[in-house]
KEMIKOL-430912 format. One record per atom (N, C-alpha, C): x, y, z; residue in three letters. Coordinates in steps of 0.05 Angstrom, whole numbers, padded with zeros to 5 digits, always signed. Atoms other than C-alpha are relative to their C-alpha. Last residue first. Example, Ala and Ser with C-alpha at 12.3 -4.5 7.8 and 13.67 -1.06 7.14 Angstrom:
% KEMIKOL-430912
-00016-00024-00001ser+00273-00021+00143ser-00015+00022+00014ser+00018-00024+00000ala+00246-00090+00156ala+00018+00024+00000ala
//
This chain:
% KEMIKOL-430912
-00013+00003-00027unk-00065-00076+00047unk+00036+00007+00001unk-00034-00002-00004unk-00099-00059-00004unk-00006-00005+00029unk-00016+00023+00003unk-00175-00085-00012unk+00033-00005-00001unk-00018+00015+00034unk-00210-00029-00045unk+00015-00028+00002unk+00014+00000+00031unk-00261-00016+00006unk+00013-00019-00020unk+00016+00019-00012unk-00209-00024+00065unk-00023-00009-00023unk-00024+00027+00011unk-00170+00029+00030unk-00015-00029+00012unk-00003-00005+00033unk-00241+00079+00032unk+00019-00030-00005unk+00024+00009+00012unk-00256+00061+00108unk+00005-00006-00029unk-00006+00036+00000unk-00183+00073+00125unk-00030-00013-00007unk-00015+00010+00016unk-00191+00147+00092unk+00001-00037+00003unk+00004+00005+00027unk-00253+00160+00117unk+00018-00019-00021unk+00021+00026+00003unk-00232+00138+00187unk-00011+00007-00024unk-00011+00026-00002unk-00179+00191+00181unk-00017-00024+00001unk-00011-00009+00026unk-00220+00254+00149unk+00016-00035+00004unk+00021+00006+00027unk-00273+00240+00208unk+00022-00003-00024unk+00004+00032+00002unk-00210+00241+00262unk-00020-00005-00020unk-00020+00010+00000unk-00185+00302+00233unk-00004-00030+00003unk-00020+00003-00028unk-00252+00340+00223unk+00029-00017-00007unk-00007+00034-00014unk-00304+00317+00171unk+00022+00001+00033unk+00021+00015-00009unk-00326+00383+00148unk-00007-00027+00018unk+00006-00020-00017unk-00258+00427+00150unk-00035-00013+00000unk-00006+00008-00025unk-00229+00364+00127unk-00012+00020+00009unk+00007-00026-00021unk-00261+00370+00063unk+00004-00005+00026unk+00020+00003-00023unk-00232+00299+00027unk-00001+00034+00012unk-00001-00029-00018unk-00215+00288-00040unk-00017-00001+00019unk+00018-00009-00017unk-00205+00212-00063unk+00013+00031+00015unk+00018+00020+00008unk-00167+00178-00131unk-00025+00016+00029unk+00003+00020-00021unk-00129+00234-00145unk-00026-00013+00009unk-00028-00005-00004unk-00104+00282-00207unk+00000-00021+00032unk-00014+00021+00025unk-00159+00282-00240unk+00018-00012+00019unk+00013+00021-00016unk-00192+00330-00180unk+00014-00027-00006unk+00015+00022+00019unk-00145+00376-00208unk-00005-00019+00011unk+00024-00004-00014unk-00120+00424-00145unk-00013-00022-00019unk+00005+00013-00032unk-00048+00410-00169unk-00031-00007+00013unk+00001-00016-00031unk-00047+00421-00234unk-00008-00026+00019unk+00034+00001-00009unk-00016+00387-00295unk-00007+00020+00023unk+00011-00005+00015unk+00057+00388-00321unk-00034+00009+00009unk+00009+00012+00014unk+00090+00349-00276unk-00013+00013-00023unk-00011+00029+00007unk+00146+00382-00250unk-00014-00020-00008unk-00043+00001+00008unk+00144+00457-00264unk-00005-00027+00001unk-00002-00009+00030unk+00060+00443-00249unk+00014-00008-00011unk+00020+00023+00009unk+00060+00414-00179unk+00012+00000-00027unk-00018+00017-00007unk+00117+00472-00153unk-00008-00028-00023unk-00020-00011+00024unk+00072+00524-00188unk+00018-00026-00002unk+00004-00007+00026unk+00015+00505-00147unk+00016+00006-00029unk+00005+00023+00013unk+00050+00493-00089unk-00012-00012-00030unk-00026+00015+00004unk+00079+00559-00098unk-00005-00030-00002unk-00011+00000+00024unk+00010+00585-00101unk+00024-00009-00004unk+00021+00020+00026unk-00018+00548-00049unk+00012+00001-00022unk-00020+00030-00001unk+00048+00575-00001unk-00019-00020-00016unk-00027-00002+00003unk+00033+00657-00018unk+00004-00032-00003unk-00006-00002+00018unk-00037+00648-00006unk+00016-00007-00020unk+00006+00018+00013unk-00040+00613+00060unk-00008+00008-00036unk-00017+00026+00011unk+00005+00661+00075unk-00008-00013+00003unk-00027+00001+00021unk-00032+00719+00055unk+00020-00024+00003unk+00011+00005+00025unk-00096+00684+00097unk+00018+00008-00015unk+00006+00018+00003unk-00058+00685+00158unk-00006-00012-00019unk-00025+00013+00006unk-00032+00754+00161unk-00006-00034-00008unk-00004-00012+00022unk-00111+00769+00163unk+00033-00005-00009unk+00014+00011+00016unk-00123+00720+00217unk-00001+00010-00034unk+00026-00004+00012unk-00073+00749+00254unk-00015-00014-00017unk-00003-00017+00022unk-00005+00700+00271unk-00039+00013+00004unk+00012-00022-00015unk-00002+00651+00326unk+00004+00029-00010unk-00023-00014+00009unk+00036+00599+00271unk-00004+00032+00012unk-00023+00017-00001unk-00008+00540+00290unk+00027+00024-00006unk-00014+00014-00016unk-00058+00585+00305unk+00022-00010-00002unk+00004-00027-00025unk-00073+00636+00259unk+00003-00014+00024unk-00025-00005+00010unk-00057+00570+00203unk+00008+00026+00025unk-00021+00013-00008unk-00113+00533+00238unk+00023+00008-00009unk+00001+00003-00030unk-00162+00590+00235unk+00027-00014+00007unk-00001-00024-00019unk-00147+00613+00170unk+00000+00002+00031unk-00023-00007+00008unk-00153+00547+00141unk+00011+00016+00013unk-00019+00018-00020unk-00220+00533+00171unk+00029+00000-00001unk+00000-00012-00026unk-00247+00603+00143unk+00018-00024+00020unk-00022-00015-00009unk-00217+00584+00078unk+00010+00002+00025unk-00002-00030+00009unk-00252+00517+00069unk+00008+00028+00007unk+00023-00017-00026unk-00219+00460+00074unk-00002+00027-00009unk+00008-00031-00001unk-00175+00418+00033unk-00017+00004+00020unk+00014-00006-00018unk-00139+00343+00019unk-00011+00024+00011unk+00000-00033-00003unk-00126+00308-00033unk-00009+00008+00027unk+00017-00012-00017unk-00111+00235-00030unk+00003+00025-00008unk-00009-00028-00009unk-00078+00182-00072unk-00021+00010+00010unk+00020-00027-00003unk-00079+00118-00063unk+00009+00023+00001unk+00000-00033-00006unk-00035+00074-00099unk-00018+00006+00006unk+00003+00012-00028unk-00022-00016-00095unk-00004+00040+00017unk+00029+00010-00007unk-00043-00007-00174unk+00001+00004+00032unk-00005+00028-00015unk+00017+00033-00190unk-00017-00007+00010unk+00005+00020+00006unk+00005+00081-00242unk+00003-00024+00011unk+00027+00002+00018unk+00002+00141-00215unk-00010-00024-00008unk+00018+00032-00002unk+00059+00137-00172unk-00025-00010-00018unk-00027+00018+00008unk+00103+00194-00197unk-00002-00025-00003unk-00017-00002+00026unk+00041+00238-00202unk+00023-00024-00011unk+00030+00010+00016unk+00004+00221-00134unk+00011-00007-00025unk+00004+00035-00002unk+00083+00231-00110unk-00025-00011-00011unk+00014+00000+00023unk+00077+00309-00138unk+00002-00031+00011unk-00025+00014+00016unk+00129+00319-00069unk-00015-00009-00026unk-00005-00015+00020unk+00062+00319-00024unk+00031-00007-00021unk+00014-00029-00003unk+00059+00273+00041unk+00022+00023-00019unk-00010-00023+00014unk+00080+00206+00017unk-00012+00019+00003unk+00013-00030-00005unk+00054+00156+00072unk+00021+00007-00017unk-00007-00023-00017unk+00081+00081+00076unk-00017+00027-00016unk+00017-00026+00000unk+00081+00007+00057unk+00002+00032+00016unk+00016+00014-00013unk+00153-00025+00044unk-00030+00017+00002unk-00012+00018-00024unk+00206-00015+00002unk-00021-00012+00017unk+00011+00040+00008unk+00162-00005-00064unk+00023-00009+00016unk+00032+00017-00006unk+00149+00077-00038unk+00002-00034-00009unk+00001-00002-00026unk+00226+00100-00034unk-00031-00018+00018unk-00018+00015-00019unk+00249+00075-00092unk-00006-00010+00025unk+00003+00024+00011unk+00197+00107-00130unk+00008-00029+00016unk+00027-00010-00020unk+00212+00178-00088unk-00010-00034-00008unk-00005+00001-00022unk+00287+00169-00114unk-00034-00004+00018unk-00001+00019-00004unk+00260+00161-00182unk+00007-00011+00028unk+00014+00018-00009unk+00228+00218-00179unk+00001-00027+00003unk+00005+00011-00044unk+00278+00250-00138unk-00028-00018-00012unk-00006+00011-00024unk+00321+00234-00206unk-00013+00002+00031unk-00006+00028+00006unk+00284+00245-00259unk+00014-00022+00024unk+00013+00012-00024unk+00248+00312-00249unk+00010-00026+00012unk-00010-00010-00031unk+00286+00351-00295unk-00011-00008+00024unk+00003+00014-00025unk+00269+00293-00353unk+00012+00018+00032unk-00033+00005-00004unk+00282+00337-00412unk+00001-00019+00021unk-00018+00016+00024unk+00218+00334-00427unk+00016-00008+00005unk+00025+00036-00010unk+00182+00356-00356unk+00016-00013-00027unk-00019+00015-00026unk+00239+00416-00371unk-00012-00025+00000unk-00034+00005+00006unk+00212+00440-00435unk+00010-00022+00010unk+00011+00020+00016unk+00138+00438-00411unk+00022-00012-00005unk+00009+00030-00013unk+00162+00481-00354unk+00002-00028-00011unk-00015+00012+00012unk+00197+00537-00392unk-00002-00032+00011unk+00007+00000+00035unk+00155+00590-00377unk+00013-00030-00019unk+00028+00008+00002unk+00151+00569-00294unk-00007+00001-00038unk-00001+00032-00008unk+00233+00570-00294unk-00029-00007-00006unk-00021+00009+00017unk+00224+00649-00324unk+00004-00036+00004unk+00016-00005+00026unk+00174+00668-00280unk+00012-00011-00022unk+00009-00028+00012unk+00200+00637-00222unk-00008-00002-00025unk+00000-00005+00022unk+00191+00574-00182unk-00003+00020-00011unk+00013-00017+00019unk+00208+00572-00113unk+00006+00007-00033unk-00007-00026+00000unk+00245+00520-00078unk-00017+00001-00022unk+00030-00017+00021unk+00207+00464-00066unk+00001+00017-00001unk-00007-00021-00013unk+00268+00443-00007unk-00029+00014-00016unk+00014+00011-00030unk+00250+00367-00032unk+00001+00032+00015unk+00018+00004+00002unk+00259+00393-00109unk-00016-00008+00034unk+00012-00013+00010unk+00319+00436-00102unk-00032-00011+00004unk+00001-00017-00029unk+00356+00394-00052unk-00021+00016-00018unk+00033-00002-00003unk+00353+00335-00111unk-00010+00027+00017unk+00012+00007+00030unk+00423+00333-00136unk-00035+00005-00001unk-00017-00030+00016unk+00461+00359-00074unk-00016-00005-00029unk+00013-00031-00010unk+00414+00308-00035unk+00002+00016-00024unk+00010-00015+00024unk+00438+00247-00073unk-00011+00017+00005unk-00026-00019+00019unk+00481+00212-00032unk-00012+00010-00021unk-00002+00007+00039unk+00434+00157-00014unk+00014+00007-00015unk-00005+00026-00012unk+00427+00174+00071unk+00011-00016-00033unk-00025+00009-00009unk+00425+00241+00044unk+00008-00021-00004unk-00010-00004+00023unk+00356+00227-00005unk+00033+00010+00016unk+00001+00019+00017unk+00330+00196+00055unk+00027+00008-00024unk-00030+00017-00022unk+00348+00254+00110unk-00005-00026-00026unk-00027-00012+00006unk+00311+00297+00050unk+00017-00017+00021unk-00015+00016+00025unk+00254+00250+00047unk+00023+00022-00001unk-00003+00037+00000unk+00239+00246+00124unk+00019+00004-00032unk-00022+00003-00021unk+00243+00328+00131unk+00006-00035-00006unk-00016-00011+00016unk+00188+00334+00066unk+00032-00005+00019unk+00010-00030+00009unk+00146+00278+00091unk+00024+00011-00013unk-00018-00010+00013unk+00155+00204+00093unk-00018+00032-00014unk+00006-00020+00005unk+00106+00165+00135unk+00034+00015-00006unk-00010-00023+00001unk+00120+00095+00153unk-00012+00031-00012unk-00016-00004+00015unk+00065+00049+00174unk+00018+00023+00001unk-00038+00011+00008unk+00038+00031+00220unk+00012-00003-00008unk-00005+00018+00015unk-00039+00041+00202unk+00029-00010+00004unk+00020+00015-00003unk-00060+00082+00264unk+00000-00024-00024unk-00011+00006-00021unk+00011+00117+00268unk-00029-00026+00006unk-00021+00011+00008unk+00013+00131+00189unk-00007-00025+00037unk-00001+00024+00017unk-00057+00152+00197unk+00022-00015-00010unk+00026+00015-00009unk-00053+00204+00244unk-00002-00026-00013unk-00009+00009-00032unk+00013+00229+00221unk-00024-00013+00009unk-00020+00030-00005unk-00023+00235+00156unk+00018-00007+00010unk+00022+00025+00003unk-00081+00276+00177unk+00029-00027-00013unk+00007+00012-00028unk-00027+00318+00206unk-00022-00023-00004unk-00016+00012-00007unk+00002+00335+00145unk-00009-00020+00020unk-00014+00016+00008unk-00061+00349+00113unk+00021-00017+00006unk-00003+00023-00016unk-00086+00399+00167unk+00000-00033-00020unk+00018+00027-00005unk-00112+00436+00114unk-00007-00017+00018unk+00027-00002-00022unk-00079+00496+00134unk-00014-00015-00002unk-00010-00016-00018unk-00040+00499+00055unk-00019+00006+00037unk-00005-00023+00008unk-00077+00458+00016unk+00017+00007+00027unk+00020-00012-00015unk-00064+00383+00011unk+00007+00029-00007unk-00004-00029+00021unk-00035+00327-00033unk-00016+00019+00018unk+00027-00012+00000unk-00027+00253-00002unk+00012+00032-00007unk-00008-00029+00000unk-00004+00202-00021unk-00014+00022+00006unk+00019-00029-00004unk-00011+00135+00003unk+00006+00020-00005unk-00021-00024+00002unk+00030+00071-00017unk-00025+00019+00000unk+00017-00023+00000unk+00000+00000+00000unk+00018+00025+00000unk
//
């Protein structure tokens, strides 16, 4: 089983898969996990760009289609490949929906809320105004947004783009996690 999952900014994405790594036992590999990975491999200095999700500019964002050609993605996605058919585990973001697409043993996930819940949990977790809050849940969509793009081509928010979206700002944390093991339970991974 390999899970990915894709969220907005304040989603509480991450956290829904800490929740579910620790209730399924599995590993979970976020952005801090796959960069001590891609060390541990000797291939940081080659990838730091894509696990760091440095910012895409105007100029790197024109020339996207280019790049997805040329294979500029090639190595973390093979590194990210690697990393999901060791054993089962959690991919939180990194276009992994994308990389994995085709592997039958894949879920992918989206995951959102709507603003006001966003705004709340981002004005907390980072004890910020509610109005500072909402620019940087601006500011870090659209980079993910851009980030998505530069390396696959497609968007991010595209429903296409995964097999279940969940409104956590309706369902909650624990609702969003018993969806999800309800859903894989459905299908029959394990």
């Amino acid at each position: 089983m390999i899970i990915t999952i894709g969220r907005e900014y304040g989603s509480g994405g991450h956290d829904i898969g800490v929740m579910l790594s620790n209730k399924l036992g599995i590993k979970l590999y976020d952005k801090e996990r796959l960069k001590e990975e891609a060390k541990l491999a000797g291939i940081y200095e080659e990838v730091q760009l894509f696990y760091e999700e440095e910012p895409v500019n105007s100029l790197l964002y024109a020339i996207a289609q280019n790049n997805c050609a040329a294979g500029i993605g090639r190595i973390p996605f093979h590194h990210i490949h690697e990393i999901a058919h060791r054993e089962p585990c959690i991919i939180i973001g990194r276009c992994a929906n994308h990389i994995l697409k085709d592997d039958p043993e894949l879920v992918s996930i989206f995951i959102h809320a709507e603003m006001d819940k966003r705004i709340e949990k981002i004005a907390h977790d980072n004890k910020v105004r509610p109005e500072q809050a909402k620019k940087m849940i601006a500011k870090e969509d659209k980079r993910r947004e851009n980030f998505f793009y530069y390396y696959t081509g497609t968007h991010w928010r595209d429903v296409g783009n995964y097999h279940l979206c969940i409104d956590r700002g309706r369902l909650g944390m624990d609702g969003s996690v018993e969806l999800i093991q309800e859903y894989i339970s459905k299908l029959g991974i394990s």
